[in-house]
C-alpha positions as CSV (number, residue, x, y, z in Angstrom):
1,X,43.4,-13.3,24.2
2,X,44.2,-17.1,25.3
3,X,40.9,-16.7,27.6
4,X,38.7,-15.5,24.7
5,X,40.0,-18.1,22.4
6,X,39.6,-21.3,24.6
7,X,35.7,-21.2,25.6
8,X,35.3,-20.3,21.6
9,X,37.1,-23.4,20.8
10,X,35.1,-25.2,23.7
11,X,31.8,-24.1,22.1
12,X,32.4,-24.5,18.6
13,X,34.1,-28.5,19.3
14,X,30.3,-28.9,21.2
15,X,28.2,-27.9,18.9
16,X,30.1,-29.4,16.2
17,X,30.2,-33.2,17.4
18,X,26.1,-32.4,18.8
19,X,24.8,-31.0,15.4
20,X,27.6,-32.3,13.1
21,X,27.6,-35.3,14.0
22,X,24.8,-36.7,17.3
23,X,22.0,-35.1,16.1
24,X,22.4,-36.8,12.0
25,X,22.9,-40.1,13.5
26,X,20.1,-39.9,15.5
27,X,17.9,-38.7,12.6
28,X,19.4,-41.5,10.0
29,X,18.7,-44.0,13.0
30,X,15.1,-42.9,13.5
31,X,14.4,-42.5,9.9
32,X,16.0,-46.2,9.6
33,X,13.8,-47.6,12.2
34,X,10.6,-45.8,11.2
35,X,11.2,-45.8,7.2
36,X,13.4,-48.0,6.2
37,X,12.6,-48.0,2.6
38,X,12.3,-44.4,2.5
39,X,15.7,-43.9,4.1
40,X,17.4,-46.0,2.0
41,X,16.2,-44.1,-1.1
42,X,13.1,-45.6,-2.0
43,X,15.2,-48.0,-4.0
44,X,13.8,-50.5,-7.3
45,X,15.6,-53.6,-7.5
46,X,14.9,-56.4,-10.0
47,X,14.3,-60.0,-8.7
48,X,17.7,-61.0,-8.4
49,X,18.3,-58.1,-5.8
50,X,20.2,-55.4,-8.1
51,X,19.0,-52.5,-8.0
52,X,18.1,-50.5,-11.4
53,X,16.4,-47.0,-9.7
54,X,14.7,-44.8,-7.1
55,X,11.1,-44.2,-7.4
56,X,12.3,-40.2,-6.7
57,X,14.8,-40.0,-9.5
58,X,13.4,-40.1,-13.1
59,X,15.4,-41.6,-16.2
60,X,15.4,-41.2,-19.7
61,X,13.6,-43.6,-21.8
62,X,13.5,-44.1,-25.6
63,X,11.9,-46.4,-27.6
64,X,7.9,-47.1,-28.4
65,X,7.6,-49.8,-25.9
66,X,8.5,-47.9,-22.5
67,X,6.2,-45.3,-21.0
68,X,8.1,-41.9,-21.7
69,X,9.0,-39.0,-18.7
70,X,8.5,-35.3,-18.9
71,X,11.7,-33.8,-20.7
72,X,14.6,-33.1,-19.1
73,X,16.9,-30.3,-19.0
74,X,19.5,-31.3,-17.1
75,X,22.6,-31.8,-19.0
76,X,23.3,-31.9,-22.1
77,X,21.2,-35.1,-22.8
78,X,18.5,-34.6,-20.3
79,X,18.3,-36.5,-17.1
80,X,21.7,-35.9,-15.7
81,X,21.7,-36.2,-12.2
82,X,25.0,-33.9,-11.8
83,X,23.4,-31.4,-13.9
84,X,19.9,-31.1,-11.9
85,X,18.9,-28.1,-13.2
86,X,16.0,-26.4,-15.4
87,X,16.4,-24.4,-18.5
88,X,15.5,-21.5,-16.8
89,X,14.0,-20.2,-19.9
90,X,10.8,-18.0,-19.6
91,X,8.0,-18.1,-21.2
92,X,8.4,-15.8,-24.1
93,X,12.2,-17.0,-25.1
94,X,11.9,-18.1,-28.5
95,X,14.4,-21.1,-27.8
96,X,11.7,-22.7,-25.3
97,X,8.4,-21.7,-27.8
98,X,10.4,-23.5,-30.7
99,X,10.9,-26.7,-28.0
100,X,7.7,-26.8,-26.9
101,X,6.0,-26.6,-30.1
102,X,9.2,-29.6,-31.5
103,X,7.4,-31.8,-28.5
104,X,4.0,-31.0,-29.3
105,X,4.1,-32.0,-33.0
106,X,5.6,-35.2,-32.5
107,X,3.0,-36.1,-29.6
108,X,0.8,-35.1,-32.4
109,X,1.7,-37.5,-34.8
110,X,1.8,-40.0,-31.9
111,X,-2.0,-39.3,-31.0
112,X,-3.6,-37.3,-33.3
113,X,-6.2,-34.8,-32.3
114,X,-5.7,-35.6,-28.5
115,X,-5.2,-33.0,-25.8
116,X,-1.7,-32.7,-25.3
117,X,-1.0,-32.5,-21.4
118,X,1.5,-29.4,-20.4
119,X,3.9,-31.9,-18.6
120,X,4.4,-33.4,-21.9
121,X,6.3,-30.8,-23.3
122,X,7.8,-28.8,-20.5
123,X,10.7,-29.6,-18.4
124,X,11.1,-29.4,-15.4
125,X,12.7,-27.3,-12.6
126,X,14.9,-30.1,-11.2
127,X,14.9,-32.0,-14.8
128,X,14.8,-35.6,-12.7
129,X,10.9,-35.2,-12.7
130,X,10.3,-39.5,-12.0
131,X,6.1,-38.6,-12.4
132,X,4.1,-37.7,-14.9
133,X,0.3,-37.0,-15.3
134,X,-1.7,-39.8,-15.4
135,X,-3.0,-37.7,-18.7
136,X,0.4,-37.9,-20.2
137,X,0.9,-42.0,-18.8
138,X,-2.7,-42.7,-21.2
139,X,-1.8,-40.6,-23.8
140,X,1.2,-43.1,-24.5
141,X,-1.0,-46.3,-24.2
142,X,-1.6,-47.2,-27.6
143,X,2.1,-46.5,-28.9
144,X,3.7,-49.0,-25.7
145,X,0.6,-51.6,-26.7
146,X,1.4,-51.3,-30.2
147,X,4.9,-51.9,-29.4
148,X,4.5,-54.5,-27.4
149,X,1.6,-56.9,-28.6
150,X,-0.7,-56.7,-26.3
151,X,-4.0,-54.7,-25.2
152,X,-4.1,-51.2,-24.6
153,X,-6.4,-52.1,-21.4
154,X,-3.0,-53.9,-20.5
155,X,-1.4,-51.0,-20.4
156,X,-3.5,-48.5,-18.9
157,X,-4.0,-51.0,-16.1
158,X,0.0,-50.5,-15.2
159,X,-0.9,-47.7,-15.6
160,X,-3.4,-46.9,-13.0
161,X,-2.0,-49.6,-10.7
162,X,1.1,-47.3,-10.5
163,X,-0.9,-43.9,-10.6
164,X,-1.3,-42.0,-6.8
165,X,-4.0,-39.0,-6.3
166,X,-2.9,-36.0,-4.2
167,X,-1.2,-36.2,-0.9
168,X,-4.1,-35.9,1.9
169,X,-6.5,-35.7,-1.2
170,X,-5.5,-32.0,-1.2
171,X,-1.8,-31.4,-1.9
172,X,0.0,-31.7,-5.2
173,X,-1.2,-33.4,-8.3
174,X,-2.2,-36.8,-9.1
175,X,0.9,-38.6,-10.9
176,X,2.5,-41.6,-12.1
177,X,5.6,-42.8,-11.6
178,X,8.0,-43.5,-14.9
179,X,10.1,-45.9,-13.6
180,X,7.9,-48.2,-11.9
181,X,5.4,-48.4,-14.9
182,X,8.3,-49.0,-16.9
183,X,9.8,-51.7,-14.5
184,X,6.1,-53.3,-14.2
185,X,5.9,-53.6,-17.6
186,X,9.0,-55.3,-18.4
187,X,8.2,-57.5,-16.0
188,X,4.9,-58.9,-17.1
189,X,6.4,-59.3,-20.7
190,X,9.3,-61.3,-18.7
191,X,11.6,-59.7,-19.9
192,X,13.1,-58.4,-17.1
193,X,13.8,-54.3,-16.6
194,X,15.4,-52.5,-19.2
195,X,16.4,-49.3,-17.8
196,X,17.9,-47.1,-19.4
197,X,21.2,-45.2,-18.0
């Protein structure tokens, strides 16, 4: 049994310290070397160094003047990033129709008679979403320039500096990140960036 037992242990101690542990450290090292930014989470930091975000993590945002992410259903207050989860509702359950529809009127009486994009009003699958349609980021221009005093072609200009087509002009959809538009924003009004927790 002894001589069974000892090349198992052999193996398994291998393999273990090669994949466990030599083969992530070499990966973390090349990923440091080759993208550092990426590696290190794609991290936004205010001026002073501190960091407020990740451009791959979305937030929750209230208020007229900030630029508003697709809803959230992780946790109980959206946005929960130990609760990263859908609703997984489908399509016919009355509790998402009712939601949907809830979303849709108020972007309604936001923007009357405009086309309401479908990443406005569903969540979704991870619920930490940080991009939205560049349809949905316009849509919200004249509230954040009302709010804030100054142009809507302000706005939209964040906007679109912060907006990125598809991947290999092929792959995925053309978005805009929350965060950043929100951080730019703040930052041209000086005052600073108010994220939200």
């Amino acid at each position: 049994m002894l001589q069974h037992l000892r090349p198992a242990l052999a193996v398994t101690a291998l393999f273990t310290l090669l994949l466990g542990l030599a083969y992530p450290l070499a990966m973390t090292g090349i990923a440091e070397a080759v993208f550092p930014r990426q590696a290190e989470g794609s991290l936004l930091a205010r001026a002073d160094g501190s960091v407020f975000g990740s451009r791959w993590i979305g937030q929750h945002f209230e208020g007229p003047r900030y630029l508003h992410g697709r809803p959230s259903a992780a946790g109980s207050d959206g946005y929960d990033a130990s609760a990263s989860s859908g609703s997984n509702l489908g399509p016919l359950n009355e509790t998402l129709i009712e939601a949907v529809k809830a979303r849709a009127a108020v972007l309604r009486a936001e923007a009357p008679g405009a086309t309401i994009p479908a990443d406005a009003v569903t969540a979704s699958a991870s619920g930490l979403d940080p991009d939205i349609s560049p349809e949905f980021a316009r849509l919200q221009a004249p509230r954040i320039a009302a709010a804030r005093g100054i142009g809507e072609a302000d706005v939209r200009a964040v906007i679109d500096r912060h907006s990125e087509g598809r991947l290999f002009g092929f792959v995925g959809q053309p978005r805009v990140n929350v965060l950043a538009v929100n951080a730019d924003l703040d930052s041209s009004a000086g005052a600073g960036v108010a994220t939200q927790p």
